[in-house]
C-alpha positions as semicolon CSV with decimal commas, in nm:
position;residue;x (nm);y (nm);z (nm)
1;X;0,000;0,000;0,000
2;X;0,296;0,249;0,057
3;X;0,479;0,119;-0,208
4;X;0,093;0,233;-0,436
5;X;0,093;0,552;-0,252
6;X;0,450;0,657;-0,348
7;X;0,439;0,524;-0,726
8;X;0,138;0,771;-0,713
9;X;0,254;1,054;-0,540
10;X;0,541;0,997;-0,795
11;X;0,298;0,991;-1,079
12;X;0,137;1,328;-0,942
13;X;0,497;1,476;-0,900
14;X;0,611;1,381;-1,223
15;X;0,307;1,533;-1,411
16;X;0,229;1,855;-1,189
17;X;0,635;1,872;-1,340
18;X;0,508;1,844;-1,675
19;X;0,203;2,034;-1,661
20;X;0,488;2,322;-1,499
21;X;0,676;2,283;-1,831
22;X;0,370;2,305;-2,048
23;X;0,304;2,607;-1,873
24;X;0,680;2,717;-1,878
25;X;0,610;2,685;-2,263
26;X;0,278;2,865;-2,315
27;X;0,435;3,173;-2,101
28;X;0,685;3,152;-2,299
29;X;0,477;3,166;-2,656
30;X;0,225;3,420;-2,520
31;X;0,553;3,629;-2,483
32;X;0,658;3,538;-2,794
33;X;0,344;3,631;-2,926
34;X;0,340;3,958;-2,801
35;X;0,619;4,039;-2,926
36;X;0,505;3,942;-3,300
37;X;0,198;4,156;-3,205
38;X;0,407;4,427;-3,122
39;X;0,633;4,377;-3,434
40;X;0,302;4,383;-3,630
41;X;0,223;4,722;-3,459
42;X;0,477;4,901;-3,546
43;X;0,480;4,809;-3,920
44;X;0,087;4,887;-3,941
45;X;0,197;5,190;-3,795
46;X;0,523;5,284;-4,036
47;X;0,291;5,176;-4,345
48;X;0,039;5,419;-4,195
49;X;0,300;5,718;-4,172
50;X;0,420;5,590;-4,534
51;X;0,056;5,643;-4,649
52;X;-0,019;5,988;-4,508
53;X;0,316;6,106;-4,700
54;X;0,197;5,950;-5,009
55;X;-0,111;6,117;-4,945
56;X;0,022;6,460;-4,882
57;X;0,298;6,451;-5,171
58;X;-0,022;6,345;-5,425
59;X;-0,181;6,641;-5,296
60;X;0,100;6,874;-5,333
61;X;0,138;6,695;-5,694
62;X;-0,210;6,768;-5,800
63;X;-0,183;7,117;-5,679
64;X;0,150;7,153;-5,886
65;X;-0,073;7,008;-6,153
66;X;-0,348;7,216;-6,161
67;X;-0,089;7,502;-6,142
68;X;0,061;7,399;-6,430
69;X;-0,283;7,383;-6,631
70;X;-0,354;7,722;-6,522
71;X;-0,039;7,830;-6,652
72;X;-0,122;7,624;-7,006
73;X;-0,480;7,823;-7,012
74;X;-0,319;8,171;-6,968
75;X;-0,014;8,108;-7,263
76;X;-0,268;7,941;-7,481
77;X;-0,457;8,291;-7,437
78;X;-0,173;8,473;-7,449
79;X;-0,098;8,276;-7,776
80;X;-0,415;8,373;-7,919
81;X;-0,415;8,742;-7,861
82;X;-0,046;8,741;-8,005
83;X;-0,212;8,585;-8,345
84;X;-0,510;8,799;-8,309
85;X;-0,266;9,102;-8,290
86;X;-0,013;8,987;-8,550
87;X;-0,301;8,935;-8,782
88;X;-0,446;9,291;-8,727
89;X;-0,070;9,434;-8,761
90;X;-0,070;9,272;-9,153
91;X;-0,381;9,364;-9,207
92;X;-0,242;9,774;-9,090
93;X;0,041;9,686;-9,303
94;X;-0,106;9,631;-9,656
95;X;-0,347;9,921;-9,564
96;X;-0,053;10,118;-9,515
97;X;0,120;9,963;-9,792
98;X;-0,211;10,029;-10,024
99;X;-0,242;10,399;-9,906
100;X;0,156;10,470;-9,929
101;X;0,110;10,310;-10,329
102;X;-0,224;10,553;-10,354
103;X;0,023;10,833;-10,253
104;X;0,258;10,772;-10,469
105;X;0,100;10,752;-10,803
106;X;-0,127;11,101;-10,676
107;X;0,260;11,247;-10,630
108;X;0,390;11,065;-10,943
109;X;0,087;11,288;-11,153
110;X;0,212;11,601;-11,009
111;X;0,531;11,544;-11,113
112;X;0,403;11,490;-11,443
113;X;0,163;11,779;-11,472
114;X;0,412;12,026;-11,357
């Protein structure tokens, strides 16, 4: 009967031991896993930070963008008033050019009447 009760207190030591290193263990991965979680953290945060810079630089990019078109609108404008001008200036020109010719033969017949 002693010899029953110490095989089983032996049997109880022997597994309260391994039920100790199970536990051991699962501390040991719940730290672990922690850690990963905390790992995980971090990058979710970096990839957040990442974002809001990609965010802000597409702004700034659109901004530069829309810029830009403005800039397109008010040369294309420019452009056309340039035309519109150098169009009138030819059209002065040959006036000019016919009213200088009209002068010239109305001088030419003085010279020949007197």
């Amino acid at each position: 009967m002693v010899q029953g009760i110490q095989e089983g207190t032996s049997n109880v030591v022997t597994a309260m031991q391994e039920g100790m290193s199970e536990t051991e263990r699962s501390v040991h991965y719940v730290k672990e896993t922690g850690t990963v979680f905390e790992r995980i953290l971090h990058s979710v945060k970096q990839i957040s930070d990442m974002n809001s810079q990609i965010a802000s630089s597409v702004e700034e990019q659109i901004a530069v963008i829309e810029e830009i078109n403005r800039n397109t609108v008010n040369i294309t404008q420019i452009g056309e008033e340039s035309l519109k001008g150098a169009e009138q200036s030819v059209i002065s020109t040959n006036e000019l050019a016919q009213m200088v010719q009209g002068v010239s033969e109305i001088v030419g017949r003085f010279r020949m009447a007197g």
